[in-house]
C-alpha positions, 0 to 999 in steps of 0.5 A: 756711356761715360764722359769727362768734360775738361775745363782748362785753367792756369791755376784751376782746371776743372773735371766732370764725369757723366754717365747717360744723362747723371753726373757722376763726379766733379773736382777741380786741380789746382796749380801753381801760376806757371808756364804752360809746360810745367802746369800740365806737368802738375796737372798729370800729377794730379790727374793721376787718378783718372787718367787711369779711367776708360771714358767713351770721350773726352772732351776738352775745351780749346781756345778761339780767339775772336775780334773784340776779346779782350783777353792777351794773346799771349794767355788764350795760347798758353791756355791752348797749350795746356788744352793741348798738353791734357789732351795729349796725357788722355790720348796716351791712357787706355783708348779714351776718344779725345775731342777739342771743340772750341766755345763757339762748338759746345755753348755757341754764344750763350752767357755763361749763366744761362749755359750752366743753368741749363746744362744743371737742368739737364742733368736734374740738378737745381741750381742758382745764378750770382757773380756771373755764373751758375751753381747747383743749389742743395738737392738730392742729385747734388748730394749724389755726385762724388766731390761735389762736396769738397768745391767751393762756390768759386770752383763753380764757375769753372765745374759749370763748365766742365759738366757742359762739356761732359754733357755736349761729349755725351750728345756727340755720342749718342748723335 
């Protein structure tokens, strides 16, 4: 069973891959500040690769906006029309199954710290918490996990992510 979890960003849009319960590879795409439209045309560009792979799910955040965010509409629309725009590439590749679950469907209202920490668990990684977010800490099933090497500490947060993601793809499954 095969998962990529998407992470949908403006300028880093992180992926993961899991297998079963394994994290199998990691990366983020990093784009020019943009338009919606020309971001995705980076990002297919750069997801050049994978988009080639047959994954059983594929699961990209969507957006929701709730009362109180602070966040501009206009941002949580162009990052739906970037989910949107990723989601379309996977949906035009070899038969992978798109979902789009928004924030309060895969992470319910769990900090982000607390998320990550569990899903690293969850998948046998070791991990730490700083500057709002978790990230695995050196262990032998991080050195397993192709371009897991290459991130930064920053990419992290957004990674984090993506392996929630992949992760909550893979209970959809096997429910």
């Amino acid at each position: 069973m095969r998962v990529l979890g998407v992470d949908p960003d403006s300028t880093h849009t992180a992926w993961a891959i899991i297998s079963g319960d394994d994290a199998q590879a990691v990366g983020v795409w990093k784009t020019k500040r943009s338009g919606a439209a020309t971001t995705v045309r980076q990002l297919s560009m750069a997801m050049e690769e994978i988009l080639g792979e047959s994954f059983d799910l594929v699961v990209v955040e969507g957006q929701q906006y709730h009362h109180g965010n602070s966040t501009p509409a206009k941002d949580l629309i162009k990052l739906a029309q970037i989910s949107g725009g990723i989601a379309g590439l996977f949906m035009a590749g070899p038969g992978s199954k798109v979902v789009i679950p928004e924030p309060f469907e895969w992470k319910k209202t769990v900090k982000k710290t607390i998320h990550q920490t569990r899903t690293y668990r969850g998948l046998g990684l070791l991990s730490q918490v700083g500057a709002g977010y978790a990230y695995p800490t050196g262990c032998a099933g991080l050195a397993k996990v192709r371009g897991a090497g290459a991130l930064n500490m920053g990419d992290w947060k957004h990674v984090g992510d993506a392996l929630g993601l992949a992760a909550y793809g893979s209970r959809l499954l096997r429910s």
